[in-house]
VOKE-347723 format. One record per residue: x, y, z of N, C-alpha, C, CB in turn. Coordinates in pm, whole numbers, plus 32768, in hexadecimal, padded with zeros to 4 digits. Glycine has a CB too. Layout:
% VOKE-347723
XYZXYZXYZXYZ/...
END
This chain:
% VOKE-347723
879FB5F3165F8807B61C16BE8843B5A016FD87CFB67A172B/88F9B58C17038906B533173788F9B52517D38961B5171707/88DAB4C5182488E4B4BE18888961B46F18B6887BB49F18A8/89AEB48F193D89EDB43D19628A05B41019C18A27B4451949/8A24B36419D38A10B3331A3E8A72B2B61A5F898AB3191A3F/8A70B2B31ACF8ADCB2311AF98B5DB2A21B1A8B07B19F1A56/8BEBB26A1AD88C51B28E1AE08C92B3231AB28C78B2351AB2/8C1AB3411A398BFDB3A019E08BE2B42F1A248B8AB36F1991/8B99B3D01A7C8B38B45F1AD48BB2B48B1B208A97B42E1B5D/8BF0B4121B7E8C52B4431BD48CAEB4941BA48C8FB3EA1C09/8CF5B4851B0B8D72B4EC1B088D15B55E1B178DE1B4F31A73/8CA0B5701AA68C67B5DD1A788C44B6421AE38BFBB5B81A30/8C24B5FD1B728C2BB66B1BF28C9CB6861C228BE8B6481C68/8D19B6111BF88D81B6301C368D9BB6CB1C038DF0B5C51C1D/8DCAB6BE1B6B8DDDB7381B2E8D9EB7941B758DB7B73E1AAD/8D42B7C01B718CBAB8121B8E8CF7B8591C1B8C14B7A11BA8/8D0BB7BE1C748D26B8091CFF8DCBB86C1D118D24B7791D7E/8E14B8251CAA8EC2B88B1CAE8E84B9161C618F78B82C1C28/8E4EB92B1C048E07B9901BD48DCCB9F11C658D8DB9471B70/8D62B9D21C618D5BBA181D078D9BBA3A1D558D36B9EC1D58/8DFBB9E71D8F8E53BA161E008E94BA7E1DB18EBCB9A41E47/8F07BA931D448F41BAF71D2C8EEFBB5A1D0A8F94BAE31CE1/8E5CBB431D148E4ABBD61CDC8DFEBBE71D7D8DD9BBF61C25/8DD4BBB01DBE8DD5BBC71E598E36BC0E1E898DDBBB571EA3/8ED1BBAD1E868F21BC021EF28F6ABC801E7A8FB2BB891F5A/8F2EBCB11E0E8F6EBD221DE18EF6BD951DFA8FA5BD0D1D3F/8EB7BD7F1E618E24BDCD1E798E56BDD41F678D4BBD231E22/8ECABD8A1F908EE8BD601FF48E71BD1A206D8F2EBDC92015/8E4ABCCD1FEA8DC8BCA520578E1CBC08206B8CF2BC9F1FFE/8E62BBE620618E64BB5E20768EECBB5E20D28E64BB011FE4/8ED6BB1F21688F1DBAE721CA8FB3BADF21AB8EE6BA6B21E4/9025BB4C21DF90DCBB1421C69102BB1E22349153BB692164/90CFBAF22284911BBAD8231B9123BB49235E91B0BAA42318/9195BB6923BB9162BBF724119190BC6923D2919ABC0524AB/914CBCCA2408914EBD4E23D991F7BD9723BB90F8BDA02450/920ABDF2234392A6BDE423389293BE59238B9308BDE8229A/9255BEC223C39286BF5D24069213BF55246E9280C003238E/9207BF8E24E791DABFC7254391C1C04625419214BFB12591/9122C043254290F1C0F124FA90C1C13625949036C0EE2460/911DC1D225B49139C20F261990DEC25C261191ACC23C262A/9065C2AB265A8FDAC2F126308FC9C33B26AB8F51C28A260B/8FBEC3BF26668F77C41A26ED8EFAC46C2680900DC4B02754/8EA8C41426908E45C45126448DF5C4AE267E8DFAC3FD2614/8DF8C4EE27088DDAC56727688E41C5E426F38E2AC543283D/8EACC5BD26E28EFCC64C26CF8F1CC60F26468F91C6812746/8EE8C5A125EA8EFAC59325468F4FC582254A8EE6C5E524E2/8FBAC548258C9058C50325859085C4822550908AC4F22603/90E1C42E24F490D5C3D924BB9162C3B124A49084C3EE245D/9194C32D24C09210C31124C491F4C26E24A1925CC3412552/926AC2472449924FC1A4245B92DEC15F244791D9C16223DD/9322C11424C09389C0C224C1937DC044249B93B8C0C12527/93F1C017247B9416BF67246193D5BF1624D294CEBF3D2469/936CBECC24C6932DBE4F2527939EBE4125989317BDA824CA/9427BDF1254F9487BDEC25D394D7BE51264B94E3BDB825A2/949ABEEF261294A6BF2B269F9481BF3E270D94ABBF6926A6/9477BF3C27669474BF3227F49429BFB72846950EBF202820/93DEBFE2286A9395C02B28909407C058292592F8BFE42897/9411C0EF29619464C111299A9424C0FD2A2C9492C18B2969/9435C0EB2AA393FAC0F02AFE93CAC1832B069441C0BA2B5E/9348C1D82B1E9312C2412AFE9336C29A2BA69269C21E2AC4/932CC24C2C039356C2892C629405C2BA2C739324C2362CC1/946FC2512C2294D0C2652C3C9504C2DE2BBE950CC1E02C50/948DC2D52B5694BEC3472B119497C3D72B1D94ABC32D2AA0/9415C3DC2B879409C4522BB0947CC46C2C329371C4622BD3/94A9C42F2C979503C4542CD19589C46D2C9F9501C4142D1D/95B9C45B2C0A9606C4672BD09629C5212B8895E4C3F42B84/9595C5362B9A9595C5B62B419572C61C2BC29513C5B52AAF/9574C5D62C29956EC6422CBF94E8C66B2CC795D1C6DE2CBD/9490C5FB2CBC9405C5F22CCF93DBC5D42D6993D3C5842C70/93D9C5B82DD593A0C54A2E21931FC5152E1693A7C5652E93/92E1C4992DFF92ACC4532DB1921BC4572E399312C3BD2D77/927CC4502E8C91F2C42E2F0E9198C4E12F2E9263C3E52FE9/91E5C5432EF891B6C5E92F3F9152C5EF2EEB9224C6852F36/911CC5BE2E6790B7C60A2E14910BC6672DB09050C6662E77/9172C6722DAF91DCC6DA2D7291C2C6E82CD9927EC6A72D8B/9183C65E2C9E919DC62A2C269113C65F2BE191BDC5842C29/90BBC6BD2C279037C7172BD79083C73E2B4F8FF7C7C22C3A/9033C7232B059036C77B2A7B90C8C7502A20903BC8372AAA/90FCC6D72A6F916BC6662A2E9149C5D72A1091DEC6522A8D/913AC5B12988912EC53E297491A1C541293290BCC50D2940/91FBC4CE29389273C48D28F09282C3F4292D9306C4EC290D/92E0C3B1289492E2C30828B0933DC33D286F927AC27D288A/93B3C2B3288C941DC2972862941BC1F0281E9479C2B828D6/946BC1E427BA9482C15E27929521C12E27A09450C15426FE/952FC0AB278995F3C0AE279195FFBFF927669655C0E1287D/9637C01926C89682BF9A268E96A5BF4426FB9708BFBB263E/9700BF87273B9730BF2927A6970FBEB627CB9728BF512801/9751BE4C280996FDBDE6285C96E2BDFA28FF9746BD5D284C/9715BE72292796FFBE9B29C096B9BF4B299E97BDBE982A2E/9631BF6E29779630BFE6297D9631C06929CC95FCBFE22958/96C5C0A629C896B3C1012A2B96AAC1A12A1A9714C0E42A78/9673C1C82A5F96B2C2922A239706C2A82A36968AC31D2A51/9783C2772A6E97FDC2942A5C9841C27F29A7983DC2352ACE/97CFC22A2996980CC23B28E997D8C2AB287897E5C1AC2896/9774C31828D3976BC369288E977DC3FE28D596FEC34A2851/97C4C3F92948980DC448297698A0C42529AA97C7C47629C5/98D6C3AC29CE9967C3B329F799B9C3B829959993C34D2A43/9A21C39429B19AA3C3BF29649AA1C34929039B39C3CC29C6/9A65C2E328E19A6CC273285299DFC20B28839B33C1F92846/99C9C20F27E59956C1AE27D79989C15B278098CDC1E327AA/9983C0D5277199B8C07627159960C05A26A199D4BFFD2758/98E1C06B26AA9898C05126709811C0B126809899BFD92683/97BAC0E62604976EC15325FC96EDC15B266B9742C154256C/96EEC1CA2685966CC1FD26D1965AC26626AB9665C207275A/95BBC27026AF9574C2D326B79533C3182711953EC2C52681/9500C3C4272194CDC3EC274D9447C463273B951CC3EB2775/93C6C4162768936BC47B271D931FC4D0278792FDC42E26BA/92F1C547277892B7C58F27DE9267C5D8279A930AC5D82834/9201C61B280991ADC69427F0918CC6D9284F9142C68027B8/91DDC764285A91C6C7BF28E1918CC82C28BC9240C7EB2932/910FC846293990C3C8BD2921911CC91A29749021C8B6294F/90FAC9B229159141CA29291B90E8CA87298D914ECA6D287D/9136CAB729FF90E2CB012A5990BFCBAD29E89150CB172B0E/9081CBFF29E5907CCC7229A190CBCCBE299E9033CCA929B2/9121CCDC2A349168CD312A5591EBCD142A0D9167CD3A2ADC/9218CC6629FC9250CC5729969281CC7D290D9233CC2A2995/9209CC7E28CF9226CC5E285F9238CCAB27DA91E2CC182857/925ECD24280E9289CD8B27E19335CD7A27D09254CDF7283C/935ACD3A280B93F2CD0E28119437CCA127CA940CCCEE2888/93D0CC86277093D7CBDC274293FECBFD26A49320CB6C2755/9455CBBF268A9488CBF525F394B4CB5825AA952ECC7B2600/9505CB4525459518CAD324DD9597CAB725469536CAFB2418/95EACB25257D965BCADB25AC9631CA88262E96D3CB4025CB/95CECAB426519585CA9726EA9569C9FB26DA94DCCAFB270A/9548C9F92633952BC922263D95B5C90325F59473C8BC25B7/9611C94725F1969EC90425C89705C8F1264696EEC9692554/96C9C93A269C971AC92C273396BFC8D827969738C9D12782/968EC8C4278895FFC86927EA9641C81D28199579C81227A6/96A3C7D328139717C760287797A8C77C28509700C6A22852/97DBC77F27E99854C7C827CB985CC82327B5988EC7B2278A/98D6C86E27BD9906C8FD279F9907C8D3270999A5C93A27EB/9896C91226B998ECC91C25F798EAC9B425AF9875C8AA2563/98A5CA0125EB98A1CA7D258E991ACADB25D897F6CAD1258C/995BCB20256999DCCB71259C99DDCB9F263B99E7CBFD2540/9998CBE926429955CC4C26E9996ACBB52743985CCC9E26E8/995ECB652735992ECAF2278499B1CAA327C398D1CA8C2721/9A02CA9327489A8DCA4A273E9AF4CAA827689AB0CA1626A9/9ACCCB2E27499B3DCBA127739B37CBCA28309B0CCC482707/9A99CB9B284B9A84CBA428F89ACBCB1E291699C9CBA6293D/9ABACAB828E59B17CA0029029B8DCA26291B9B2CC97D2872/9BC0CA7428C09C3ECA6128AC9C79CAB7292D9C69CA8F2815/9C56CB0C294B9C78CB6D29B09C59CB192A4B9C14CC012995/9C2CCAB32A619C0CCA732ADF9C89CA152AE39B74CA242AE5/9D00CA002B459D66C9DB2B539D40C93F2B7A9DB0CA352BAB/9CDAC91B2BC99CAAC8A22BC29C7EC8672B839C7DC88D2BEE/9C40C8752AEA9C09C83E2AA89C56C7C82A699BD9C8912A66/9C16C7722A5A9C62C6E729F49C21C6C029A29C84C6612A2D/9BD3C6ED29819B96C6FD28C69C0AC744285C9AF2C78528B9/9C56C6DA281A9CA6C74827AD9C97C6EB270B9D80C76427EA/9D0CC6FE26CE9D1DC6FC26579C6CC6E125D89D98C683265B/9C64C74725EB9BA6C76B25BC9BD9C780251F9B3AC82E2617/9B6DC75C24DE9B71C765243F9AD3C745240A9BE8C6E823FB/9AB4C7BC23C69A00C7E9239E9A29C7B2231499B5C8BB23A3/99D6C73422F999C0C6FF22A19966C707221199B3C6C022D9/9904C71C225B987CC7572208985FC7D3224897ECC6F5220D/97F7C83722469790C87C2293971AC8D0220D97F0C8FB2309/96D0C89021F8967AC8BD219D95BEC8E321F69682C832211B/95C7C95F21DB9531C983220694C7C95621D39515C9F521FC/9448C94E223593E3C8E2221C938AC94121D0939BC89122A6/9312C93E21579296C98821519251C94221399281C9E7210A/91E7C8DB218191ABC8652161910DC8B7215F91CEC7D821D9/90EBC9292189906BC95921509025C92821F0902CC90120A2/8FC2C93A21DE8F62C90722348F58C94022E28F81C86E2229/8F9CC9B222C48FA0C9FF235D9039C9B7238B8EFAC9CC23E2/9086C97C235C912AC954239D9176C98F23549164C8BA239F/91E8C9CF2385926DC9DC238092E7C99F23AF9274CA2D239C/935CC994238F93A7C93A23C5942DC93923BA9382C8D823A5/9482C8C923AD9516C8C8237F9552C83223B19572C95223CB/958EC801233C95BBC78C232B9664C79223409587C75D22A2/96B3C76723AB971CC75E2380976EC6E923D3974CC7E0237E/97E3C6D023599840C643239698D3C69923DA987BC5B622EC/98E2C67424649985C67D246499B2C61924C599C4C7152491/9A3EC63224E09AA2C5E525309AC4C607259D9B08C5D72500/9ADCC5E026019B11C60A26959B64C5A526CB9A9DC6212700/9BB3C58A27259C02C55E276C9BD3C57A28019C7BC58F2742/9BCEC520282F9BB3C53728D69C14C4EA29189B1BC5052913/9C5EC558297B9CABC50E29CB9D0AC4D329759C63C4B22A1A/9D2FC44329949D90C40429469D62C3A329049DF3C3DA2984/9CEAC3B328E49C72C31528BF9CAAC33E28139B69C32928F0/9C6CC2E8279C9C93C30F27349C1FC34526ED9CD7C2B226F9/9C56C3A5267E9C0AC3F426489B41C3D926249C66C40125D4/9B32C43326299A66C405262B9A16C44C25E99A0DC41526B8/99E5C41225979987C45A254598FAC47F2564997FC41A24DF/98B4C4C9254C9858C502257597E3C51B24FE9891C57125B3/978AC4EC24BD9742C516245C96BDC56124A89723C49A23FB/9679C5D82463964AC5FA24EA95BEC65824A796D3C65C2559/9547C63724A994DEC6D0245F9483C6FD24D99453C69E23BC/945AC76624AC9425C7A524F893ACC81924E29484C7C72526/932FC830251292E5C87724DD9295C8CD2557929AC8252482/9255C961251E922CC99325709193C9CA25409290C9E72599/913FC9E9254E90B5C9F3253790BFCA9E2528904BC9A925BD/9060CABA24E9906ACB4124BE906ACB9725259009CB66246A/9030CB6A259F900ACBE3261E9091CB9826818F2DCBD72680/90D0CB63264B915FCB3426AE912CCAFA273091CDCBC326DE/908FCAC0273B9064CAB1278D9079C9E627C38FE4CAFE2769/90E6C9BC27599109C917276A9143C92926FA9094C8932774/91A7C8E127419215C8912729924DC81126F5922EC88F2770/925DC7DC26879268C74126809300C713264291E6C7052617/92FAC6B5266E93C7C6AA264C93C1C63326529456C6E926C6/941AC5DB25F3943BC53C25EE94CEC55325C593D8C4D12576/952AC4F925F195AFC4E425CB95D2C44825DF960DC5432620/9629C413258F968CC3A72579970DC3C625BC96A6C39124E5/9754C35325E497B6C384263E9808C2EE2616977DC3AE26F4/987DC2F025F798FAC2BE25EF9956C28825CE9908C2AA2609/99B2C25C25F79A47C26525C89A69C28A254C9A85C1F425D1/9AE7C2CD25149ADEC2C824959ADCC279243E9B13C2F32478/9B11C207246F9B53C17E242A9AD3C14F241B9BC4C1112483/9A66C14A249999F4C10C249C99AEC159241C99ACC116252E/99ACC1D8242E9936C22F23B5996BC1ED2343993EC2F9239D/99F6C1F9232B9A35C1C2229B99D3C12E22879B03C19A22A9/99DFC10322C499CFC061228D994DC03922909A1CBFF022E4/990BC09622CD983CC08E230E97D9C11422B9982BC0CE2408/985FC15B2257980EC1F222269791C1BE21E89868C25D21A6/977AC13C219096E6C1482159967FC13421F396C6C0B220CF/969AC0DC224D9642C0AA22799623C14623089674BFF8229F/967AC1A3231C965DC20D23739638C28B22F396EFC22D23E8/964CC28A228C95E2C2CD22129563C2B4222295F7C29C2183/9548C217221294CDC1E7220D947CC21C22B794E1C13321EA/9497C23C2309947AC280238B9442C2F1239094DBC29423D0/94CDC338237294D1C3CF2350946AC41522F6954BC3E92310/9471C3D8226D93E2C3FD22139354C3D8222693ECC3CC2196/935CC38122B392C2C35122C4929BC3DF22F3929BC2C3233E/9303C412234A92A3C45323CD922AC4EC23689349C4BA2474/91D0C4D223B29158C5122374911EC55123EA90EFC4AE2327/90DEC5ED23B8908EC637241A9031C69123D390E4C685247A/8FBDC66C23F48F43C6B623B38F02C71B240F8ED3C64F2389/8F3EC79023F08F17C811245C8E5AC82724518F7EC8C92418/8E26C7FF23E08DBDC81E23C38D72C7A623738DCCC8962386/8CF7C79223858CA4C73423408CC1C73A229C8C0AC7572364/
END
């Protein structure tokens, strides 16, 4: 057997060691700098979301006062939700005011009182912040104050992911006020006894969705919920 040594030896580990690394980092064990997504976890209620590293975590108090929470009463029992936002200033005004320049998200999980949840239907997680199912847009439309208009249902495809959830996936458009048009990507699921609630949506501009659709896809298809072991 030959042995080798001196200069011999050195390539012969060199080789050896590029060998390794690629089959290291095709196994992702080997060190590429920071993490590319930020993995979102409510492992109490099996919830699962994961954004781009460079988004910005929402201030949690300013997004429960956003959704008419008050943050200091205890109000927020049986509500967990986080927000994320592209942005470089993250606010909930970019996933409720009239324009977001750049994408945010919103993920939640609300428990259902009983007396509830007899009332809770597929349109019930298609209206959860906007008016989108007919009944919904036809009450909008009839409120003389409203400034939500020029609406357009993009997608709406129903969920059957098995596992005790039901649900409904859908994309549309709204106009608020005079801000410019906003997109909305949006799913939603309900547990067999309607007893919780879970909902994540993407939120904005159109121009923005146009030009950002893989990277608010890549969002949208993370979100995961395991009703059952």
């Amino acid at each position: 057997m030959a042995i080798l040594t001196g200069k011999s030896a050195m390539r012969g580990w060199s080789g050896l060691s590029v060998v390794v690394f690629v089959i290291l980092a095709g196994f992702g064990l080997v060190g590429c700098g920071a993490p590319a997504f930020t993995y979102v976890t409510n492992s109490g209620d099996r919830t699962y979301l994961k954004v781009p590293a460079s988004w910005q975590q929402i201030d949690s108090q300013e997004l429960a006062r956003a959704i008419g929470v008050d943050p200091s009463s205890g109000g927020q029992a049986g509500l967990w939700m986080v927000g994320y936002d592209a942005d470089i200033s993250p606010s909930p005004v970019h996933l409720f005011g009239p324009h977001t320049p750049a994408p945010a998200v919103f993920v939640g999980v609300k428990a259902i009182p009983p007396a509830a949840r007899g009332q809770l239907s597929l349109d019930t997680l298609r209206d959860i912040f906007y008016p989108v199912s007919p009944t919904a847009r036809q009450q909008l439309g009839m409120r003389a104050t409203s400034t939500k208009t020029d609406f357009a249902l993009l997608a709406d495809e129903v969920l059957t992911p098995g596992h005790g959830l039901r649900g409904v996936h859908v994309v549309y458009r709204y106009r608020q006020a005079t801000g410019p048009a906003q997109i909305v990507d949006q799913t939603g699921y309900l547990n067999d006894d309607a007893s919780k609630l879970y909902v994540a949506f993407v939120r904005c501009s159109s121009e923005c969705y146009q030009q950002r659709q893989q990277e608010i896809q890549n969002v949208v298809s993370s979100f995961t919920v395991r009703e059952t072991p």
